[in-house]
N, C-alpha and C positions, 0 to 999 in steps of 0.2 A: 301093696294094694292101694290105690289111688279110687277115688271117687268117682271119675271118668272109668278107669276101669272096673269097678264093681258094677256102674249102671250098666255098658258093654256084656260083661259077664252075666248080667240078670234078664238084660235082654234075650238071649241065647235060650239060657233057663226057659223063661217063658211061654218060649215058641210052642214048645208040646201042648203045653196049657190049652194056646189059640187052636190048636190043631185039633185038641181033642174037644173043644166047644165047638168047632165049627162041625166036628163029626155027629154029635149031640144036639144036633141044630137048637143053636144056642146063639145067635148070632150077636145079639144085644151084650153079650158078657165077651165075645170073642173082640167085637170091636171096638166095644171100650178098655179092653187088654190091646190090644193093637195100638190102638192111640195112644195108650202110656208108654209101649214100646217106643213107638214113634217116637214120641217124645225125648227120651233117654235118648236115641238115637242125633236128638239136636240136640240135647244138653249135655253127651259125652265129650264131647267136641268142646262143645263153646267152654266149660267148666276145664278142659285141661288144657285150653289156652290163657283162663283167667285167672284159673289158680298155678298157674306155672307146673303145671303138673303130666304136659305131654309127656309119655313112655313109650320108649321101644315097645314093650308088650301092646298099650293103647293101638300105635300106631300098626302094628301088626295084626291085630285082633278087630276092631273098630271093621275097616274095608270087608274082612270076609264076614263078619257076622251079617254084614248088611245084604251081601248075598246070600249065605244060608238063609235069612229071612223071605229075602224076596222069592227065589227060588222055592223054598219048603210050600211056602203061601198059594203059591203059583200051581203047583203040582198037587197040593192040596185040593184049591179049588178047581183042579180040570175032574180032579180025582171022584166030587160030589156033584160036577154037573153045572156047578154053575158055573165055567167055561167049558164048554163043548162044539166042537164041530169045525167050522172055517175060524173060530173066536182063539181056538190053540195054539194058530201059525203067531201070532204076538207073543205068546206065552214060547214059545221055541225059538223064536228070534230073539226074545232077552236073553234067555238060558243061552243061548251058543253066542251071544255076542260077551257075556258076565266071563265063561269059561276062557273063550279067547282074548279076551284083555289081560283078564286076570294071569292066565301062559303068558302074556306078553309081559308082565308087569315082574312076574318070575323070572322069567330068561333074561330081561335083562337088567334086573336089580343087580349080579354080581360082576354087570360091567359099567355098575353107577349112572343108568339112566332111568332117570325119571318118566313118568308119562302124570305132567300135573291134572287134576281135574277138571276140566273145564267150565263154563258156566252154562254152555250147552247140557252137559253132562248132569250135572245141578240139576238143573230142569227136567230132565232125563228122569232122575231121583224121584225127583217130588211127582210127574205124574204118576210114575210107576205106582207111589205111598198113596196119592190120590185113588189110584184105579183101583189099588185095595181094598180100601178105604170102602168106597161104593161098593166090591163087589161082597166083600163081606157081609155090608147091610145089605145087600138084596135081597135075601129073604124076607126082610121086613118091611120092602118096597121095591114091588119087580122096577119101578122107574129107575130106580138106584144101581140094579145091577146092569140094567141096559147102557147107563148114563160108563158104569164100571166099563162094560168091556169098550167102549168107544174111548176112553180113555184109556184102556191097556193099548189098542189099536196107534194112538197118537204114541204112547210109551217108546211100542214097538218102532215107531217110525225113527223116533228121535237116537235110541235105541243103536238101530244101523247107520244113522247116519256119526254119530258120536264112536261108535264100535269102528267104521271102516277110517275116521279120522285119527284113535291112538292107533292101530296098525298099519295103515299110512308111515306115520310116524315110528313106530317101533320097528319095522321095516330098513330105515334109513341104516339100523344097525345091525343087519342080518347079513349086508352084502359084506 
């Protein structure tokens, strides 16, 4: 157990935590729990590249916690309302573009290709953690979750456009 992956692994943990203050409408303790995830979430990374300490386990675990997170979050918030309505289609276009990468990234890891991250993709990330971010505190400022779904909306765009570029790509090795 490596430090990179214990913060990974607590991330994980945590999630119920945020789930069950958001349900508690609790927002203030949910999204100050979020941001420390977040957090971890950039210092898994940079820390098991600076303490020489990348793991097969890191490297396996890291990518999907990141989607259980975003996904649970997502499905969460459709779940209490504060995404509803035309505001979902962003919220289901991440989820089906996370699933289909993620198929793609499975089928063909055992014929040793890669699909690297892009910097599109990045960006992809960080609105996504953005949009969260706002919509979590919206309860304790409708502007914040307005401001939320407009940036799930952007998430989403980026989202397919990043999503139809590694299957483009992953594609080349299908024929």
């Amino acid at each position: 157990m490596t430090l990179p992956n214990i913060l990974t692994i607590a991330r994980i943990a945590l999630l119920p935590v945020i789930c069950l203050l958001i349900y508690a409408y609790q927002p203030l303790f949910a999204l100050v729990l979020y941001i420390i995830c977040a957090l971890t979430d950039f210092f898994d990374g940079y820390l098991a590249r600076k303490l020489n300490a990348v793991s097969d386990f890191g490297t396996f675990l890291d990518p999907i916690a990141d989607k259980i997170f975003v996904a649970v979050l997502m499905l969460v918030l459709v779940d209490v309302g504060t995404v509803s309505g035309y505001w979902i289609i962003p919220v289901i276009i991440i989820l089906i573009r996370e699933f289909l990468v993620s198929g793609m990234r499975e089928f063909l890891g055992p014929k040793n290709v890669k699909l690297p991250v892009s910097t599109l993709a990045k960006w992809k990330t960080t609105i996504q953690m953005l949009a969260l971010v706002l919509l979590i505190a919206g309860p304790l400022m409708p502007v914040l979750a307005v401001s939320g779904l407009w940036a799930l909306l952007i998430a989403a765009v980026l989202t397919a456009i990043t999503g139809w570029s590694y299957l483009q790509e992953g594609f080349k090795y299908m024929r």
